[in-house]
C-alpha positions in Angstrom: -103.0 -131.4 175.3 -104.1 -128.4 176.6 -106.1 -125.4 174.7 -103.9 -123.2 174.8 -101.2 -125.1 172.9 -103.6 -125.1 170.2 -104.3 -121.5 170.5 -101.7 -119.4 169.6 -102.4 -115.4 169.9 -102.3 -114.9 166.2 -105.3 -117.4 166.0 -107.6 -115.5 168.2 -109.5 -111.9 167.3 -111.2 -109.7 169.7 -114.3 -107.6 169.6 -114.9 -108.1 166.2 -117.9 -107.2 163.6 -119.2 -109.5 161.3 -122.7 -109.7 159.7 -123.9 -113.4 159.9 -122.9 -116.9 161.2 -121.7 -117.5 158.0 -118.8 -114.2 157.5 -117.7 -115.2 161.6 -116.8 -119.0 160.0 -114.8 -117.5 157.0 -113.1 -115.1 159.5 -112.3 -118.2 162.1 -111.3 -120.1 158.9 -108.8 -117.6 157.4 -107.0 -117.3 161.1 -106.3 -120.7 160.4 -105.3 -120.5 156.9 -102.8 -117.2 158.1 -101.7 -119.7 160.4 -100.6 -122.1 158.3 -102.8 -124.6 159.6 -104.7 -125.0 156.3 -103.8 -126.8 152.9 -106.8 -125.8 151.4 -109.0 -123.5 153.3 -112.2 -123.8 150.7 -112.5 -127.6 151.9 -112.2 -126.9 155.4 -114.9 -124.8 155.3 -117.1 -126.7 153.2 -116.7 -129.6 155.9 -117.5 -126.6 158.5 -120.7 -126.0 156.7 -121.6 -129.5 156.2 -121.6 -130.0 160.2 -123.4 -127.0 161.0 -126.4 -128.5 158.3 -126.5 -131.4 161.0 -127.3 -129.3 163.3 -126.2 -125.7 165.1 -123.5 -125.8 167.1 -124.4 -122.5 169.4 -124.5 -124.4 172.6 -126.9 -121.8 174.3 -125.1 -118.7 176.6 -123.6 -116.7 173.7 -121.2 -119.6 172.8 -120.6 -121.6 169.7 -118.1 -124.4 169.5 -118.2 -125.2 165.5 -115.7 -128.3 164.0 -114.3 -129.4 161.2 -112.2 -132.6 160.9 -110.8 -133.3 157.0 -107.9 -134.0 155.0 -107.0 -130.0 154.8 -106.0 -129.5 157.9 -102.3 -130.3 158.8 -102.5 -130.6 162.2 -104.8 -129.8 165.1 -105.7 -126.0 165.9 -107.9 -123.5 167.4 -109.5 -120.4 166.1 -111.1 -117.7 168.8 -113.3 -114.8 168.1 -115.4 -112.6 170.4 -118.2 -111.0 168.4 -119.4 -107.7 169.4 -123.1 -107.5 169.1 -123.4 -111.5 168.8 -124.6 -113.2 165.7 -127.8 -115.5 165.0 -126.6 -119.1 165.2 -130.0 -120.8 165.7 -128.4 -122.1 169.5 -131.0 -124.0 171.6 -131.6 -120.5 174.0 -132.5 -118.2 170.7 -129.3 -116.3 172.1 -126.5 -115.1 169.7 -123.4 -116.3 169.9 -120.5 -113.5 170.6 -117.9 -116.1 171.8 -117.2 -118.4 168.7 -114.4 -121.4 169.3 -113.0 -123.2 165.6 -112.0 -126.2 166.5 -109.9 -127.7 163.0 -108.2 -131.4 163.3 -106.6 -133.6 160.1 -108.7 -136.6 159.8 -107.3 -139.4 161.3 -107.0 -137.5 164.4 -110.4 -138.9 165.6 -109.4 -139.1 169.7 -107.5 -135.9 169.5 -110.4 -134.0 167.9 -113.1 -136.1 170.3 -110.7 -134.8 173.7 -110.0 -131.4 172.5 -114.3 -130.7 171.6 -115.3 -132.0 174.8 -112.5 -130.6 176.8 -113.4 -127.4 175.5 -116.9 -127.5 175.8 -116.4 -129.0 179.9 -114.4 -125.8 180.7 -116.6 -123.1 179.0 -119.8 -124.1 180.9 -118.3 -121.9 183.5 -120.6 -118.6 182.9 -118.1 -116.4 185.0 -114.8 -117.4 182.4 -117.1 -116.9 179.1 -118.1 -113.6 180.5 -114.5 -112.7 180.9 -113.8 -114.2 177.6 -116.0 -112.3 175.7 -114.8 -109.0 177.5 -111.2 -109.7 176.8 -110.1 -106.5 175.4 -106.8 -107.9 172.9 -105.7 -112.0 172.3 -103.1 -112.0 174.7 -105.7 -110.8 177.7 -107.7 -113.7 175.9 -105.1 -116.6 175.7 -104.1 -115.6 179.7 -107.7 -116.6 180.5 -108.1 -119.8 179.3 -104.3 -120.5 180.3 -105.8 -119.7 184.0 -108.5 -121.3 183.8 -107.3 -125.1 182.7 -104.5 -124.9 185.3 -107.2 -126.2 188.3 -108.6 -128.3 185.6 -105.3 -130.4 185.2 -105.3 -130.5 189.1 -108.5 -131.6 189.2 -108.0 -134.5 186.7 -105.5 -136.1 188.5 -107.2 -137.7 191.9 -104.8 -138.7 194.8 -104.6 -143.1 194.3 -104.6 -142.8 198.2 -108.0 -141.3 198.7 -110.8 -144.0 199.2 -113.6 -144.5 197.1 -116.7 -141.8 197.6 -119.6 -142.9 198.4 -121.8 -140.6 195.8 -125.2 -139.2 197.0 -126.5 -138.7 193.2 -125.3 -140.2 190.2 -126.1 -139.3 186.5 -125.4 -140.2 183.2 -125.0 -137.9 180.1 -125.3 -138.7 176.4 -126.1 -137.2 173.0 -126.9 -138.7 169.2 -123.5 -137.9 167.9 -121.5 -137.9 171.6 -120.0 -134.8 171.2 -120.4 -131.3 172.4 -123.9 -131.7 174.4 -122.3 -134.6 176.3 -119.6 -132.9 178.2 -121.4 -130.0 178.6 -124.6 -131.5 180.1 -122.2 -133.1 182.4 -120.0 -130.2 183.2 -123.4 -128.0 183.9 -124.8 -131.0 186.2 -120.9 -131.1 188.1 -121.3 -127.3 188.4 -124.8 -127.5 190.1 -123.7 -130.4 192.5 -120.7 -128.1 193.3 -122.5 -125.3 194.4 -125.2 -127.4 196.5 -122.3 -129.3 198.1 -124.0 -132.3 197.1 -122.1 -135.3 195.9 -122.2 -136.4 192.3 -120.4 -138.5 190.2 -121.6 -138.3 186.2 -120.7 -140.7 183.3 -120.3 -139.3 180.4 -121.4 -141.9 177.1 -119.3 -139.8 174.3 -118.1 -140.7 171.1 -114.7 -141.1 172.7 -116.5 -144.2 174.7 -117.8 -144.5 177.9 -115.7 -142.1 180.7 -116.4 -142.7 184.4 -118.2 -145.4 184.6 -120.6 -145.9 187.3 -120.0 -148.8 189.4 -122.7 -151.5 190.5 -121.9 -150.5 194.1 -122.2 -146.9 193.6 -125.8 -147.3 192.0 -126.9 -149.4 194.7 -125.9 -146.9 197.3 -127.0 -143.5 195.0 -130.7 -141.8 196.4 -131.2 -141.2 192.3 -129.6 -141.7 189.2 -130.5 -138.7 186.7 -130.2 -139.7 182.6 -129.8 -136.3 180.9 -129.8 -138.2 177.1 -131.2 -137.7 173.5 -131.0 -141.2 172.7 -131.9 -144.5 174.3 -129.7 -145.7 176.8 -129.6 -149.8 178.4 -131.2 -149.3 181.5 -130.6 -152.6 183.0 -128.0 -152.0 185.1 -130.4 -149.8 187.1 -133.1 -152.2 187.6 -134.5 -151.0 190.8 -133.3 -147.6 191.4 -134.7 -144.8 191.0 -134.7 -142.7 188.0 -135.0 -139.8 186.4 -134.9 -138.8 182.6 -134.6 -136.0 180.8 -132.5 -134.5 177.7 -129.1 -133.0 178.2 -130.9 -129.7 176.5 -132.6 -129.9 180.3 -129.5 -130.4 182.0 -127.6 -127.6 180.6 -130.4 -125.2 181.3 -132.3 -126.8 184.5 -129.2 -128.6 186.2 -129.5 -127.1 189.7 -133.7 -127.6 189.7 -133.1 -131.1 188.8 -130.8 -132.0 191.3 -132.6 -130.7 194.0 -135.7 -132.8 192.5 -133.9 -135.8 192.7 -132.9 -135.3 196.0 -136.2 -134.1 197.6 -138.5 -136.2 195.2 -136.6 -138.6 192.8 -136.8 -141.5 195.8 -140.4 -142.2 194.4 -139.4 -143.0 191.3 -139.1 -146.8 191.6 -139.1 -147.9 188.3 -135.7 -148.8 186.6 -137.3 -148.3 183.2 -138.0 -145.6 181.6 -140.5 -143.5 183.6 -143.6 -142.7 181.8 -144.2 -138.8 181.2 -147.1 -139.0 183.5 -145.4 -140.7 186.8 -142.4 -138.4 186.2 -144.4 -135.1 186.4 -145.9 -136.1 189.4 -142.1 -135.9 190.9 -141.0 -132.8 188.8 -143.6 -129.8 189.6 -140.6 -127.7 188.6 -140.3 -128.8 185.1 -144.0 -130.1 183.9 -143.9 -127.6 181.0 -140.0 -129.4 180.3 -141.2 -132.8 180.3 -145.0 -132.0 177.8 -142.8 -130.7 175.4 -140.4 -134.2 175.3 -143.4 -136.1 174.9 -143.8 -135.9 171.0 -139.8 -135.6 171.1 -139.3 -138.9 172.5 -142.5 -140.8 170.5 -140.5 -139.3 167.4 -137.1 -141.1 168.8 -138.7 -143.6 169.1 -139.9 -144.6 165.9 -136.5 -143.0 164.2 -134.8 -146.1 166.3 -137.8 -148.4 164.2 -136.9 -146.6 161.3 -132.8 -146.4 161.6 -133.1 -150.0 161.6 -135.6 -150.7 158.8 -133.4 -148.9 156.5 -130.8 -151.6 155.3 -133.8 -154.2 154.9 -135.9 -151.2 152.4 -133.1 -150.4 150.4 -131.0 -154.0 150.3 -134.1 -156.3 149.6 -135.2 -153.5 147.2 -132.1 -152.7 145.0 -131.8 -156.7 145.1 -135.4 -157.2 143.8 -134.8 -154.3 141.2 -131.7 -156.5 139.9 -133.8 -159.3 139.4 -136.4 -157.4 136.8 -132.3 -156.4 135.1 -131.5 -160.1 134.9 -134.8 -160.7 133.4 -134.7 -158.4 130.8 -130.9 -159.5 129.9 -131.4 -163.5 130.0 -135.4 -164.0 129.3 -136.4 -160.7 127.0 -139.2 -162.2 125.6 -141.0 -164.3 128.6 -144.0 -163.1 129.9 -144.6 -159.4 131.5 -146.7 -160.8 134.4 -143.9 -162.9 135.7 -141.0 -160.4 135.5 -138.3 -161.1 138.2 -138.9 -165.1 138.0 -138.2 -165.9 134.2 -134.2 -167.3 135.0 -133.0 -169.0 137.8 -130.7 -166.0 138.8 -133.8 -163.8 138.7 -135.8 -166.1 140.7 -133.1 -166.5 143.2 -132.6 -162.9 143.7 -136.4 -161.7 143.9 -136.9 -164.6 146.3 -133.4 -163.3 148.6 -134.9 -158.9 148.0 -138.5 -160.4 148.7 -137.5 -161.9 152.1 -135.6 -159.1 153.1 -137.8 -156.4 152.1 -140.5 -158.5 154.2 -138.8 -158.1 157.0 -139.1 -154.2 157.5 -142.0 -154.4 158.8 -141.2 -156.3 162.1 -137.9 -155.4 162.4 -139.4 -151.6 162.6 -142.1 -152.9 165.0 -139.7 -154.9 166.6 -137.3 -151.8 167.3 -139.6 -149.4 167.9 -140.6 -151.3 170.9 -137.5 -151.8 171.9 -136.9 -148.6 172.7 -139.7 -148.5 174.4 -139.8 -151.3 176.3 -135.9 -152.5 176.5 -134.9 -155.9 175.6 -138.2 -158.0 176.8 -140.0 -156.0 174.2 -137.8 -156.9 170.9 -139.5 -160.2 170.7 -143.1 -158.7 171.6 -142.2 -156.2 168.9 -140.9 -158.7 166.3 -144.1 -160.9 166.5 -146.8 -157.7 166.9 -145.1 -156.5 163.0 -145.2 -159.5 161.7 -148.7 -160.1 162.4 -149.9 -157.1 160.7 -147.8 -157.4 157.9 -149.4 -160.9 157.3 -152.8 -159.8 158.3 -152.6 -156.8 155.4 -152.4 -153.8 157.6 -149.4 -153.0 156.3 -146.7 -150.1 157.7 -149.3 -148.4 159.8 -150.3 -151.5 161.4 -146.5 -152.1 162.1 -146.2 -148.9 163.9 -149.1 -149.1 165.6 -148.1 -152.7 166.9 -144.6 -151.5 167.5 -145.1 -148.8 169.9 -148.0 -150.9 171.6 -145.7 -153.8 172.2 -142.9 -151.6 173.8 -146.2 -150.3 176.2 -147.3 -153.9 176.8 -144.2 -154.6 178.3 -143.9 -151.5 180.8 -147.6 -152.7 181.9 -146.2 -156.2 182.7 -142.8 -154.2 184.4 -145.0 -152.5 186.5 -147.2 -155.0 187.6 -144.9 -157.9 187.7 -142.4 -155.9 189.8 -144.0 -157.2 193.2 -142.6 -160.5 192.6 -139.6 -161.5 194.3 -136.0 -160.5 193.2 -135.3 -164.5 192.6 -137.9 -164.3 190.4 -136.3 -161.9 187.8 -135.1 -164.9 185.5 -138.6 -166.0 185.2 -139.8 -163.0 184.5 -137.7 -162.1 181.6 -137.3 -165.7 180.2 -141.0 -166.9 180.6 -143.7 -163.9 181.4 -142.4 -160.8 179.5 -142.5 -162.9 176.0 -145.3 -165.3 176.7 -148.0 -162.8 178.3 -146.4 -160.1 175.9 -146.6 -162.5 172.6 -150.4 -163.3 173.8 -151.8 -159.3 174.4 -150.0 -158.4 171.1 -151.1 -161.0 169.0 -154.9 -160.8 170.1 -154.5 -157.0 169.8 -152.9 -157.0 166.5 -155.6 -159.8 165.0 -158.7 -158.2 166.6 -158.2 -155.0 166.5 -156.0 -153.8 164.6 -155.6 -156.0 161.0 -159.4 -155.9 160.2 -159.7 -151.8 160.2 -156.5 -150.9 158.6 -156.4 -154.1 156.1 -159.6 -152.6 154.5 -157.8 -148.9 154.6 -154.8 -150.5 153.1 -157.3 -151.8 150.1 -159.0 -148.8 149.9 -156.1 -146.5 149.6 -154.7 -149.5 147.0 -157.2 -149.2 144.6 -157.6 -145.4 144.7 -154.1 -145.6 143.5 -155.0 -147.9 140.9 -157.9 -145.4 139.4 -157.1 -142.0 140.4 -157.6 -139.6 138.2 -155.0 -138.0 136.1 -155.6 -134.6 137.8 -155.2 -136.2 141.1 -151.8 -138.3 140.2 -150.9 -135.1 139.3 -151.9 -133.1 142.5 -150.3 -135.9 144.7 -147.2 -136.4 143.3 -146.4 -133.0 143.3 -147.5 -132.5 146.9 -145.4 -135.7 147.9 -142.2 -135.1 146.0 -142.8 -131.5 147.5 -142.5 -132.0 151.0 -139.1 -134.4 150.3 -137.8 -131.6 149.7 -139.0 -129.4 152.3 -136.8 -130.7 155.2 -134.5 -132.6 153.5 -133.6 -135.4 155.6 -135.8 -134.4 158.4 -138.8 -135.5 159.9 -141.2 -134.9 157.1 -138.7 -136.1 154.5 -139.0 -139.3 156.5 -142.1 -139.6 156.4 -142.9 -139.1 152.9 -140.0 -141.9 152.5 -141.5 -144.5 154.8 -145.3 -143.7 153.0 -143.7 -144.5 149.7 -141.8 -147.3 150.3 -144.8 -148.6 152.1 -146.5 -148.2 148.2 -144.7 -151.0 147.6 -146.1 -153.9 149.1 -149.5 -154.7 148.1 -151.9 -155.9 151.1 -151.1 -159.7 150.5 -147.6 -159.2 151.0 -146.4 -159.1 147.4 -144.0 -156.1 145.7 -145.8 -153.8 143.3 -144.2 -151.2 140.7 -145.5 -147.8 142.9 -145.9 -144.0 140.7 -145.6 -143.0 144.0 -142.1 -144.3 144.9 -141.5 -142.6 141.7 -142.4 -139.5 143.0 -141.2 -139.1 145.6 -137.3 -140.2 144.4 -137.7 -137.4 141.8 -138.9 -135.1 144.7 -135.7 -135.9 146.9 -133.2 -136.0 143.8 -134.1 -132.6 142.7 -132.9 -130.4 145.6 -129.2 -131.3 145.0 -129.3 -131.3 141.2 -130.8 -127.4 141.0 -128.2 -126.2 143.5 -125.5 -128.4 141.2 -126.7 -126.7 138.2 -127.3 -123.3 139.8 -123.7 -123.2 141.0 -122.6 -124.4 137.4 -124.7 -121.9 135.7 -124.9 -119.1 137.3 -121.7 -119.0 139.2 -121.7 -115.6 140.3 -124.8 -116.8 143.2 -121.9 -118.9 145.4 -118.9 -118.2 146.7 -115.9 -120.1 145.0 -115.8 -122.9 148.5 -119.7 -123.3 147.5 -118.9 -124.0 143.9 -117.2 -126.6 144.6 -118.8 -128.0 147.1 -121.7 -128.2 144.8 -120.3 -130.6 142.5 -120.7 -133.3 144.4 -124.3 -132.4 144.8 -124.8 -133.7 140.8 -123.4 -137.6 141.8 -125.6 -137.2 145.8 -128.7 -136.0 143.4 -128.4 -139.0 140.6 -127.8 -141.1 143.7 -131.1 -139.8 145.3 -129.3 -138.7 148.4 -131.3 -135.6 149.2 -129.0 -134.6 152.4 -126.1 -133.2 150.0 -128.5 -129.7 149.5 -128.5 -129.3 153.3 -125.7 -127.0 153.5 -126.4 -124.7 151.2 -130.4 -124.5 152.8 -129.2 -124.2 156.2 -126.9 -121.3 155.0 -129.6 -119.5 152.3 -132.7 -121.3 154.0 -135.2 -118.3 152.5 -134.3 -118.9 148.9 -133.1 -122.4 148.6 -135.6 -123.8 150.2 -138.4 -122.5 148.0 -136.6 -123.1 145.1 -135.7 -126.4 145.6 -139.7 -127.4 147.0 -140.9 -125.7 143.7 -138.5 -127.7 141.6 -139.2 -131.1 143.4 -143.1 -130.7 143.0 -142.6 -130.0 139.2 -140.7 -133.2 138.9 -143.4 -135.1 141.1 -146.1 -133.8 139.4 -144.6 -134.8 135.3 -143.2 -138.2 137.0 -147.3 -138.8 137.9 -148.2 -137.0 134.3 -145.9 -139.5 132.5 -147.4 -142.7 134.5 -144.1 -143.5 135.8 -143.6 -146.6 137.9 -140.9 -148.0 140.3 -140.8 -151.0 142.2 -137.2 -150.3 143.9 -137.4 -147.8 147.2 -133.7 -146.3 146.4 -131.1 -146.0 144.2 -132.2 -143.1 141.9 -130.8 -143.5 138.3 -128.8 -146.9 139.2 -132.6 -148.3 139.0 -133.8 -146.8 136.0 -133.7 -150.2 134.1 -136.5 -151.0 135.9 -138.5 -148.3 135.9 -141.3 -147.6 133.6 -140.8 -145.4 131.1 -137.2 -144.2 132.5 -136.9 -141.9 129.5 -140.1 -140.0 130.8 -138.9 -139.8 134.3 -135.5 -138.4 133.1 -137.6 -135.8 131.5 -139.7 -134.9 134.9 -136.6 -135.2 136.7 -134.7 -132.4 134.5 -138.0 -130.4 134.4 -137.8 -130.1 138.2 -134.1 -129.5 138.6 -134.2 -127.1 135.7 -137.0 -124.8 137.7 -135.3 -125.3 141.0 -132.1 -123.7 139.2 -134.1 -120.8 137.6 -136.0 -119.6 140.7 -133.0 -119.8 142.6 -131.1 -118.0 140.1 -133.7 -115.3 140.5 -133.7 -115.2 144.0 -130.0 -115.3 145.1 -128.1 -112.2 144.6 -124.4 -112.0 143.9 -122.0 -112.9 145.7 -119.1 -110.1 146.3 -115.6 -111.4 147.6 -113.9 -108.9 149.9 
């Protein structure tokens, strides 16, 4: 399906003046509704809203692609708008957006939603038809644009069977977290650089629609240099032996043409098939060195994300499943002793023992992982064994990181100075060296050096927990439960998470009730409950689509699912925000006051029956979300509806 078939005249607006990001949506969303694309245009662009909190879609050159796929749209549809004087979108240049494409598709139109985003995103890389785009002066100048431009496209997607294979000089591969928008257009960006060059190029794009042009064994053995433009890790097997460049597609959008020639002129010493370490790539890419600094934290951060993305399901299953077995305890043995709570009845005892061993296992699976993105498959096992080690030797979560990204580094060392040995030796290599001389380095490592120093920290910190003052509970549960709230979902909020879940285990491996797990679930369940309660109370701060997008945000908040208050902070950022970190440490800071306890990571109130003193943490927790709602109340202004 083409674009234009989705993009009637009556569906696009030209040279129009709105005030934000926000008024251009509603304006791209009421096209839709006029067009009778829309059951319920409030929804639509609610979901709008939600995708933008993700993450912007400005795409960088004045252009903005943003999507919405839910149950309120009838059928799939485009929305255009050219924006005179542009409007902030926070896209990846700083530029603003004056071209703005609303892509709407029903919901089970996943393939047609996927083809139609990165279709659209492929063809507007061209600079020349967005410039004539933006100066369209009516829709139907606009519409005989695009209807122009996709004609070559079609022709171009349709190869002659009778041509012969190419033999491609460079190859590259493109991919993004969520395999959308970035994708296409780092590939499109890369094609359009090749094009001009006249070199040839053949680029795989790994989208959410699946892998597309898939690059053949022969044609990687006979490329000069594969280039992966990718946020995320990719297997890098298949190019064992080639040389390689990486870099993010943020890079190949902006820097296609510098890269190409790199890889041409100086990508040949790039010998490794792994993934190049920072300092070995700059020496190839004088061009970019400033590029590839500025990835470094980027990619040490993706890395432990992949640790962490894992971890989850073994934190919050082997918690909620310990946190059950205190439940059955107090329902089948209420009077048995305090001290061995979670063991009293058999089905208590089985399910601690079950949430024991899987909470355990966070540790080296986020080692384990962690290195694995690092190191590829040969590290796993490295990784594995390194976080076990220091969860046994009481070193606890920062021992597991540390071992983690040391393992994935072990292994590169061994790549690199194993790869002299012959190809037929590549079995042995991966079956008997990587694991035995990795399992070795990393076990001394992690026993000699690492265990003893952090072990002691790990006590130390313990039993300042266990006797610190009242003032400073106070002070650190309010600092804690404030920065959950201050990225909500990001980074920091991460963090903060991992810190307090690592409160958890004691340093010989055992599951202790933590004040600071308390904390910090208060500080990441107020956020949604004071927008919730400001929408409910003082309605006249949101627009109608925001009240009732806010409801939800009072089941996300009692389900301590912090993400639900991201729209609305992305959208108000300079008076949510503030409110909602001023509300979370007020609820950190009684939780601490009150001496509550939790020995579950997650669930918020689902695991109040094992809390101590639940009633008392109620009370922090509507403390919080009641001051969250007042200074936000005082901050937002009324909303007027045109």
């Amino acid at each position: 399906m083409r674009i234009v078939d989705l993009l009637p005249e009556a569906q696009i607006r030209t040279g129009v003046r709105v005030k934000n990001r926000d008024d251009a949506l509603e304006l791209a969303a009421c096209l839709l509704d006029d067009g009778k694309i829309l059951s319920n245009r409030e929804e639509f662009l609610a979901q709008v809203f939600r995708r933008e909190a993700q993450g912007s879609t400005g795409t960088g050159g004045g252009l903005a692609i943003p999507h919405g796929r839910c149950s309120a749209v009838m059928r799939p549809a485009l929305a255009a708008l050219t924006i005179q004087g542009g409007v902030d979108f926070s896209a990846p240049d700083g530029q603003p957006v004056k071209l703005l494409f609303l892509i709407a598709a029903p919901d089970q139109d996943d393939r047609l939603y996927l083809s139609v985003l990165s279709h659209l995103a492929r063809l507007l890389m061209e600079e020349e038809l967005r410039k004539k785009l933006e100066e369209a002066a009516n829709p139907a100048e606009f519409r005989r644009l695009l209807l122009d431009a996709e004609s070559p496209e079609e022709e171009k997607s349709s190869p002659d069977p009778s041509v012969p294979p190419r033999r491609y000089r460079l190859l590259a591969v493109t991919a993004c977290p969520t395999g959308i928008a970035h994708t296409y257009m780092a590939a499109q960006a890369l094609e359009n650089a090749a094009r001009d060059l006249q070199l040839s190029l053949k680029v795989e794009t790994q989208g959410a629609e699946g892998v597309r042009n898939e690059l053949t064994p022969l044609e990687i053995s006979q490329a000069e240099c594969i280039l992966i433009a990718a946020d995320r890790n990719l297997p890098m097997d298949r190019f064992h032996g080639r040389p390689v460049i990486q870099v993010g597609t943020a890079d190949a959008i902006h820097h296609g043409r510098e890269l190409l020639l790199q890889a041409v002129d100086g990508g040949g010493m790039l010998q490794e098939a792994q993934r190049p370490q920072t300092i070995g790539l700059l020496k190839n890419v004088p061009d970019i060195l400033p590029l590839q600094l500025e990835n470094l934290p980027r990619r040490w951060y993706r890395y432990l994300m992949n640790g962490v993305s894992h971890m989850l399901p073994f934190v919050i299953g082997g918690g909620i499943i310990i946190s059950l077995s205190f439940l059955a305890d107090a329902l089948l043995a209420p009077g048995d002793s305090l001290f061995t709570m979670g063991q009293n009845s058999s089905l208590a005892d089985f399910l601690q023992t079950v949430g024991l061993h899987a909470f355990r296992l966070m540790l080296p699976v986020l080692s384990g992982y962690i290195a694995v993105s690092i190191g590829d498959r040969p590290a796993l096992m490295v990784g594995f064994l390194g976080g076990a080690l220091a969860s046994a030797g009481g070193s606890g979560f920062l021992g597991a990181l540390l071992a983690g990204y040391l393992s994935g580094y072990l292994v590169l060392l061994l790549r690199r100075l194993l790869a002299p040995l012959p190809q037929s030796a590549e079995g042995i290599r991966s079956m008997l060296f990587y694991p035995l001389l990795g399992v070795l380095l990393i076990s001394f490592t992690v026993t000699l050096v690492i265990n003893p120093p952090l072990a002691a920290l790990n006590v130390l910190i313990t039993n300042w927990l266990e006797n610190i003052s009242a003032t400073g509970g106070i002070l650190l549960g309010a600092v804690l439960a404030a920065l959950m709230a201050l990225d909500m979902g990001g980074p920091i909020n991460k963090a903060v998470y991992l810190f307090g879940t690592a409160s958890l285990l004691s340093p010989s491996g055992g599951l202790l009730p933590s004040a600071i797990m308390a904390a910090i679930m208060a500080g990441g369940m107020v956020p949604p409950l004071s927008i919730a309660l400001c929408a409910t109370v003082f309605p006249g701060r949101f627009s109608s689509q925001d009240r009732q997008s806010a409801l939800a945000n009072y089941l996300l908040g009692l389900s301590f699912v912090t993400e639900g208050a991201l729209p609305f902070a992305a959208a108000d950022p300079l008076r949510v925000l503030p409110s909602c970190t001023a509300g979370a440490a007020v609820a950190g800071a009684w939780t601490m006051a009150f001496r509550c306890r939790l020995p579950a990571p997650h669930g918020g109130i689902f695991v109040l029956p094992v809390m101590e003193k639940p009633l008392m943490f109620l009370a922090a927790l509507a403390l919080g979300s009641v001051t969250g709602m007042a200074l936000m109340a005082v901050l937002k202004k009324n909303v007027h509806h045109c």
